[in-house]
N, C-alpha and C positions, 0 to 999 in steps of 0.2 A: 720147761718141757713143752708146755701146752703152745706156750711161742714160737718154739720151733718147730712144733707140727705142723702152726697156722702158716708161717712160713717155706715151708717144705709143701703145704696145700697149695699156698699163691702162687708159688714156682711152676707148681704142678698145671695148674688154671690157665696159668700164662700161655705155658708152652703147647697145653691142648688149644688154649684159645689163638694162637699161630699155627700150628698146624689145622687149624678149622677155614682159619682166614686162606692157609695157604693153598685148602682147598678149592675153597671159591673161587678164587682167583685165578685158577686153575681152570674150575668149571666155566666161571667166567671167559677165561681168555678163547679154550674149545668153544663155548658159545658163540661168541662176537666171531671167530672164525670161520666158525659152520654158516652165520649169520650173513657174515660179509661174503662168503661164497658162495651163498644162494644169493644174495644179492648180485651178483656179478653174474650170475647164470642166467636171471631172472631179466635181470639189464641186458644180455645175450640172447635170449629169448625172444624178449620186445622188441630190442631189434632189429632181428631177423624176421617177426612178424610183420615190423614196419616194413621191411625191403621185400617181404612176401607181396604186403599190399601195395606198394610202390609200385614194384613190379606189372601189377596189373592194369596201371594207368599207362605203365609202356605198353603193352598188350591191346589195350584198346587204342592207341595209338598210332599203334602199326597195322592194326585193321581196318580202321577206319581209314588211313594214308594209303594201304591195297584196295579196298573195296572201292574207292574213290577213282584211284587211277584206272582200276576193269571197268567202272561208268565208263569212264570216260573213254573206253576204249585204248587205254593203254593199258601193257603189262601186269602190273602189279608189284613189282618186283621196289622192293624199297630195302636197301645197304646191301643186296643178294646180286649184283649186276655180274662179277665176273662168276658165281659162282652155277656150277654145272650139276643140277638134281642129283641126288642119290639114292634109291629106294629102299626102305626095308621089306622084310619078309612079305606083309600085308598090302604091299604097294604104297603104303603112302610115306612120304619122302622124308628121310634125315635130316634135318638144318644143321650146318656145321657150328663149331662151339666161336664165340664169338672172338677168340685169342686167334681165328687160323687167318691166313693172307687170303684167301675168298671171302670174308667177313668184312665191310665195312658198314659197319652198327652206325642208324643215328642216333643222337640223346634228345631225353623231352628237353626242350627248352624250360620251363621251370621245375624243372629236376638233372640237369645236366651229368649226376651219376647214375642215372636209367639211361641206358641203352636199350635199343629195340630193331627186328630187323622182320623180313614176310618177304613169303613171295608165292603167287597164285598161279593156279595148276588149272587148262583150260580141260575139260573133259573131252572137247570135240579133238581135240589135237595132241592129248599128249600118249597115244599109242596103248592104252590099259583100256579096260574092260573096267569103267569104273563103278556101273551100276548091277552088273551083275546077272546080266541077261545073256551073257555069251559073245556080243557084241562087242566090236572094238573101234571108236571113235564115229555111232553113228550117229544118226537126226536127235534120239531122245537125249543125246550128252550135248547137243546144240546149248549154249548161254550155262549150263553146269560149268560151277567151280569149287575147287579148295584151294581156302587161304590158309597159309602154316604161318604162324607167329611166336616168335619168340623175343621175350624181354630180361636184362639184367641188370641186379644193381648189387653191386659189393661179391658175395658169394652165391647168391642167388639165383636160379634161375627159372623162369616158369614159359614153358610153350604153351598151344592152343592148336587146334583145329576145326576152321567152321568150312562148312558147306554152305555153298550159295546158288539160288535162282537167279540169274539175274533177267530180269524181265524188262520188258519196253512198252513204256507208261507212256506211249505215244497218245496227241489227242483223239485220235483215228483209232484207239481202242477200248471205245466206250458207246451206247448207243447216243448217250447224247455228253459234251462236254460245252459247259460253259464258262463265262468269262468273267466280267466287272457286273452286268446284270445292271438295274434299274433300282429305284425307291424302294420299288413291292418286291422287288425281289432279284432272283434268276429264273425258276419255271414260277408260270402261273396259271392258274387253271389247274382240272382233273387230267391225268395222264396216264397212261397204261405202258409201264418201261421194263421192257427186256433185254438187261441186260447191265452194261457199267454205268453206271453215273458219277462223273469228275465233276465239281463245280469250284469256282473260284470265290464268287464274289469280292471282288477288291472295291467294288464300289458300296458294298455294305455299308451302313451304320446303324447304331441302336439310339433310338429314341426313345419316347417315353411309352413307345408299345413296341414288344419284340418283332423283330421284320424278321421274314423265314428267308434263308435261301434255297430253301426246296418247300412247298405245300400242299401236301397229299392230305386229300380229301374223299368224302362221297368214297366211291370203290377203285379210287387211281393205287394202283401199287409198282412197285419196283420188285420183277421177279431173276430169276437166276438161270430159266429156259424157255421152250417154244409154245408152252402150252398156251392153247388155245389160237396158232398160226395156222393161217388158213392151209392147206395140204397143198395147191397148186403152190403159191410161194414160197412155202418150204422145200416142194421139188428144186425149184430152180436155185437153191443157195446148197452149199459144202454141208454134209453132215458134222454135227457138233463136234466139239472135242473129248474125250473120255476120261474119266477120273475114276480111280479106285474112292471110295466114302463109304465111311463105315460100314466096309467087309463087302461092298456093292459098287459096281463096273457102271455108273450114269454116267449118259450126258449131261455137259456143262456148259454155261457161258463164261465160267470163272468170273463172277459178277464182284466189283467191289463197289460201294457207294464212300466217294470220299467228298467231303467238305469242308475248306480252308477255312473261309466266313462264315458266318450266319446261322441261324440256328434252322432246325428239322425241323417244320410242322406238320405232324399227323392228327388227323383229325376221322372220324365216322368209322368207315369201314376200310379206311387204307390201310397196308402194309406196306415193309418191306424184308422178302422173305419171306418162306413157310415152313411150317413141321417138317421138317425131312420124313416121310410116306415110303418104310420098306420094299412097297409093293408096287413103287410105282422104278422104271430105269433113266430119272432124269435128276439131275440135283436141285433141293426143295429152297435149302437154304443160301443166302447168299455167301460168298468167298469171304469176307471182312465188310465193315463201316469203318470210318477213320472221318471222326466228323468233333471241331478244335468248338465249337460256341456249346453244342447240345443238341435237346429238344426241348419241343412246347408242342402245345395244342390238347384239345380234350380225351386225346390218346395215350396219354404219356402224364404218368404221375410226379408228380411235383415232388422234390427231396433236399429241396436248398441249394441244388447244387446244379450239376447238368438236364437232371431230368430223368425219370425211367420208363423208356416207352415201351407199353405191353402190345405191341404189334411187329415187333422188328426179332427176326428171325436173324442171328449171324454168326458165322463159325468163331468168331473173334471178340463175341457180344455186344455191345452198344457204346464202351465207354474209352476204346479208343480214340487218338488224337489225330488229326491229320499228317500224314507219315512222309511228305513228300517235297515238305521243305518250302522253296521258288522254283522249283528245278522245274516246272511243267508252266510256263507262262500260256498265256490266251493266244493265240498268232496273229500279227496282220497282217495286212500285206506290203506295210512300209518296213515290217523288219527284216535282216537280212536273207537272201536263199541261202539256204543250205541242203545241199544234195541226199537223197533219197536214204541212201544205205552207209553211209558216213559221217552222214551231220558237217561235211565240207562246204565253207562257204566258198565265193567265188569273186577275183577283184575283176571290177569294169576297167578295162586298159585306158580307155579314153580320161576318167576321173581319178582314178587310182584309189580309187575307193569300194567296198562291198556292194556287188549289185542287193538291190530292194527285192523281196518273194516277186513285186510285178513288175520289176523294170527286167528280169531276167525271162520272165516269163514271153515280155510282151518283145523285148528285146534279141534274144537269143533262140527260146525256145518255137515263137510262133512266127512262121513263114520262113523266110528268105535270113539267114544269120549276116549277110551281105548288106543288104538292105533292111535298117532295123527302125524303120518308121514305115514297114508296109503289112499287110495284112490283120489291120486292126478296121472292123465293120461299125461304121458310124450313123447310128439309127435303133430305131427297135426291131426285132425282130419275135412273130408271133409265130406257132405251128400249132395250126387247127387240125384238129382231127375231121371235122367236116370243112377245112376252109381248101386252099391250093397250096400245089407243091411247090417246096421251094430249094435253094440250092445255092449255099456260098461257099466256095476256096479260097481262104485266105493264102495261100501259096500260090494262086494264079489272082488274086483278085475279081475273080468271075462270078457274076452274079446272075442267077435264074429263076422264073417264077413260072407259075402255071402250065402253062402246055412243053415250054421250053425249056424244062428239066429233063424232060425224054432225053434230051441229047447232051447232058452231062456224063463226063469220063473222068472222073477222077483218079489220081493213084491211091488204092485203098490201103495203102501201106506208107506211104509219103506221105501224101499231100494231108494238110489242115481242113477237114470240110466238114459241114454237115450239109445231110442230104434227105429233104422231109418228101416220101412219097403220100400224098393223103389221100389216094384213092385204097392204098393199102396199108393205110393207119404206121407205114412203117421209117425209122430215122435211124440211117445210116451216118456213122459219123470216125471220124479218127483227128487225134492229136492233140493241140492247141487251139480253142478257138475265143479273140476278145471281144466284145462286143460294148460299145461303145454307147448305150441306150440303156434296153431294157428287156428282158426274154419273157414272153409269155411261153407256155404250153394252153391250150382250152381246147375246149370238144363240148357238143350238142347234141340234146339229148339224151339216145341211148349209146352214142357214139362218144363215149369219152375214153379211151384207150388209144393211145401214142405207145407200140411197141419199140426196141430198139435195138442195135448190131453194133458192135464196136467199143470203140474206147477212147474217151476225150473229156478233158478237164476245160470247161467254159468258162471264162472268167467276165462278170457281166460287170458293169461299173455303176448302172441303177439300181436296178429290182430284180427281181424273181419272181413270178407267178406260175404255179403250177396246179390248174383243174383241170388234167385227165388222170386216168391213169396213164404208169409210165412204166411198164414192163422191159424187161430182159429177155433177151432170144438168140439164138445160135442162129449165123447164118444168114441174116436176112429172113428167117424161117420163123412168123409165129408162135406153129404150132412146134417148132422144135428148142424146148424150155429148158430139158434136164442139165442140172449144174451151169446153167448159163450166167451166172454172176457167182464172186465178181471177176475172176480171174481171166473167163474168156471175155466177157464183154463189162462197160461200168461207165457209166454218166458221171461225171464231178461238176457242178455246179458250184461257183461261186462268187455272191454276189456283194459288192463293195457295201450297194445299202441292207432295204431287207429281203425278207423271201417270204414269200405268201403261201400255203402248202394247203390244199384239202380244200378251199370255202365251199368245196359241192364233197356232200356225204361219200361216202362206202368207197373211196378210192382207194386203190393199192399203188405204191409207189417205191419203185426201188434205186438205191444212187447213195453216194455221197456230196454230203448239202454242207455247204456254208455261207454265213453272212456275218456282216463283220458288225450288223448293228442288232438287227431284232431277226426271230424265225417266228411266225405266229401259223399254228396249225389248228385251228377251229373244231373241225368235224371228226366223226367218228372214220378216219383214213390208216389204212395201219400202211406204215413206212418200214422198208428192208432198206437198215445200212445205217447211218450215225448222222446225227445233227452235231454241227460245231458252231459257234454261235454266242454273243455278249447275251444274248436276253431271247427269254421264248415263252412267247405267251398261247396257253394252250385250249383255252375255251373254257368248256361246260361238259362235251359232247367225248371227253376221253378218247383222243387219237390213239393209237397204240403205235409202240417204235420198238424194231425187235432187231439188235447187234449181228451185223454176222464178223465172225471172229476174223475171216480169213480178206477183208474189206480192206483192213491196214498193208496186208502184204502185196495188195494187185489196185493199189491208187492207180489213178494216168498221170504220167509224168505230168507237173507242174501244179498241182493241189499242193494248197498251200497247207504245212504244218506237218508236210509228209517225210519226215527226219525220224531217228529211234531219238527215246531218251529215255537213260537206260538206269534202273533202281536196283541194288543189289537186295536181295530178302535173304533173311538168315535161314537154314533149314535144318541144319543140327551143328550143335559145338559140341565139344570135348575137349580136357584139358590132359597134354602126353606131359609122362612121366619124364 
């Protein structure tokens, strides 16, 4: 009996212990199920995370393929060519889905299942009111755009919208822009600068003591407007440009300080930039630095790294990199011309090759385009403010001096002349003029002031010296100054070697200067208008140089480096739905 209990127990055991097992197995199978299905969601998930971020390397792709092409002064337009905008509610434009016949998407090349396609919306021309002012396609939508982007890959797809400044990083919009520069540097000496500062140095190196490519010292700073411009010479140039900054309507230079090479030395009591001053209606601070080596000097604390200079004021702070690539080379005058407002070069018929900045200058532009070996002046020529008057037309070849200047008639509108009267300190001038020597300006005594009327690019093949002053005037009329540079009237100066500026104190001096080796400005001379230049050595005596913004827009035809070249700047993104 007791046997078959224990038997009828094991039976018992058994079959709960199968139905336990057959539970598990159970629970088991729904687990690995549930398991393997999140798995697979999970693996779905990632995926689509990956083709999310995928995605965004097309998106930067196609923006930087439009932003590229509006430099460069084309379209923007990349796989969008047949396709004809379409706006939603808010104005800004629908991209069509990439499956329709106006879609020709390109792929990354190292993602060949990204697709991507943009296309850029100029403000000045596309008919909208895009800023919001009432307006529709006027000056302030000038170089505004929106680029739309869209990218896909698999099921995915992600658009964008950025707003762009595009601006023109011409060398002509800065108060001084340098080039390859020397051992010591690019500037040397104490300086007083208002306004942009570009520097290259490509001739940099570091040795076993840091070489600066800029050296603010003593009380030299780099500021971002006119303070402390004497009132007559600020009569005579464009009121500044205006900026909203923090809740306040200032004047600006839009000042950025950029530097490829070399490192910043601040030292003593320099700056650059100040406290932004509520109370005062000018902007304190400068626009950005964008500077790739650092700083040094006893201004700037040491961190192991770039450096932290406690004198630099900037809306962008200190520890940006140089933002602008190779795109902004130094200019010579053996690189090719390229035309004013299109950056178009030009072929010589005779070589079949790109005219040179000077062979089209000396060739095409100045004199006779007929006869292209005449009107270049072979000697020096000096204009004394106490010496005699003088008088050459490169368009007629006529030469005058002294008493027999009375009887020059030039065409003030044709012809290539300058025209020095010195009993009335006054230089009349128009056009192209080469000179085949060396140009002084000087003046004695109290008599150092060389006024001047017109508008002419000189291109000297020696030197440059310049100790008078060298003012700006309407008319032929000294005493008639208001806004007389640059647009009505502008001296370009440019000399193959160097250019000597200031060696007599307290000058004022207004122009566009270039030299293509050294500019050395000694004395305490304050300069309206922009130094271009490989190297500039600046004294002791802190010159001051003060930008006028509107200098780049009213060059005289044939200054060399007078082309845009054009930087797109982001100003807001957003990512559409």
């Amino acid at each position: 009996m007791n046997k078959q209990k224990n038997k009828n127990k094991r039976k018992n055991n058994e079959g709960m212990a199968i139905l336990v097992a057959l539970i598990f197995i159970v629970v088991a199978v729904i687990a690995l199920t549930a398991l393997s299905a999140r798995l697979m969601q999970q693996t779905k998930m990632v995926d689509r995370y990956q083709d999310f971020k995928d995605c965004f390397q097309g998106l930067e792709a196609a923006v930087a393929q439009s932003s590229l092409a509006v430099e460069a002064q084309e379209k923007g337009i990349i796989g969008l060519e047949d396709w004809t905008p379409t706006y939603n509610e808010d104005d800004s434009i629908a991209l069509p889905d990439f499956d329709e016949d106006v879609a020709a998407p390109e792929a990354l090349l190292t993602m060949p299942d990204v697709e991507y396609m943009a296309y850029a919306i100029d403000w000045y021309t596309d008919g909208l009111d895009n800023n919001g002012n009432g307006l529709v396609d006027e000056d302030a939508e000038a170089l505004q755009y929106t680029i739309y982007a869209a990218a896909k890959k698999n099921d995915t797809m992600r658009k964008v919208e950025i707003v762009y400044d595009k601006q023109d990083v011409n060398v002509w919009r800065n108060a001084i822009f340098a080039g390859s520069g020397q051992a010591g540097g690019l500037i040397n000496g104490n300086v007083s600068i208002h306004g942009a500062v570009h520097l290259l140095g490509e001739n940099l190196v570091f040795g076993a003591s840091a070489i600066s490519a800029l050296e603010l010292s003593g009380t030299s700073l780099i500021h971002n407007n006119y303070e402390g411009l004497d009132a007559d010479l600020r009569a005579r140039v464009p009121a500044l440009p205006q900026a909203l900054f923090e809740g306040q309507v200032v004047d600006t230079l839009e000042a950025n300080l950029r530097v490829r090479n070399g490192l910043v030395a601040l030292s003593g009591n320099s700056e650059i930039g100040e406290v932004q001053d509520d109370t005062n209606d000018f902007k304190e601070t400068m626009d950005g630095t964008f500077v790739n080596d650092g700083w040094t000097g006893n201004s700037v604390t040491p961190d192991g790294d770039r450096g932290d200079p406690t004198s630099v004021q900037s809306d962008n702070g200190w520890d940006e990199n140089y933002d602008l690539g190779d795109r902004v080379p130094f200019p010579t005058l053996a690189d090719d011309w390229q035309e004013p407002v299109t950056g178009t070069k030009i072929m010589d018929p005779e070589t079949g090759t790109w005219y040179t900045h000077e062979d089209y200058f000396t060739e095409v532009l100045l004199a006779d385009e007929v006869d292209q070996n005449d009107g270049t002046y072979n000697g020096d020529i000096v204009l004394n403010a106490r010496g005699d008057d003088y008088y050459w037309n490169a368009s007629t070849g006529e030469e005058l001096t002294g008493n027999d200047v009375a009887s020059a008639t030039p065409d003030l509108n044709n012809d290539d002349f300058i025209l020095f009267d010195a009993t009335a300190n006054m230089l009349t001038m128009n056009g192209q003029i080469e000179i085949n020597g060396n140009l002084e300006f000087i003046g004695r005594g109290s008599d150092t002031t060389i006024n001047y009327t017109g508008r002419a690019a000189i291109l000297v093949q020696g030197d440059v010296t310049i100790d008078t002053d060298l003012l700006s005037c309407n008319n032929g009329d000294k005493n008639d100054t208001a806004n007389s540079f640059p647009a009505n009237n502008i001296i370009g100066l440019m000399a193959k070697g160097n250019m000597y500026v200031g060696s007599t104190s307290q000058l004022q001096i207004m122009g566009a200067f270039y030299a293509e080796q050294m500019i050395r400005s000694e004395k305490q001379t304050d300069i309206m208008g922009t130094f271009v230049s490989s190297y500039f050595d600046m004294g002791t005596n802190v010159p001051s140089i003060y930008q006028v913004p509107d200098l780049a827009d009213w060059l005289p035809r044939g200054m060399i480096g007078n082309y845009p070249i054009y930087s797109m700047v982001p100003m807001s993104w957003r990512e559409i739905r």
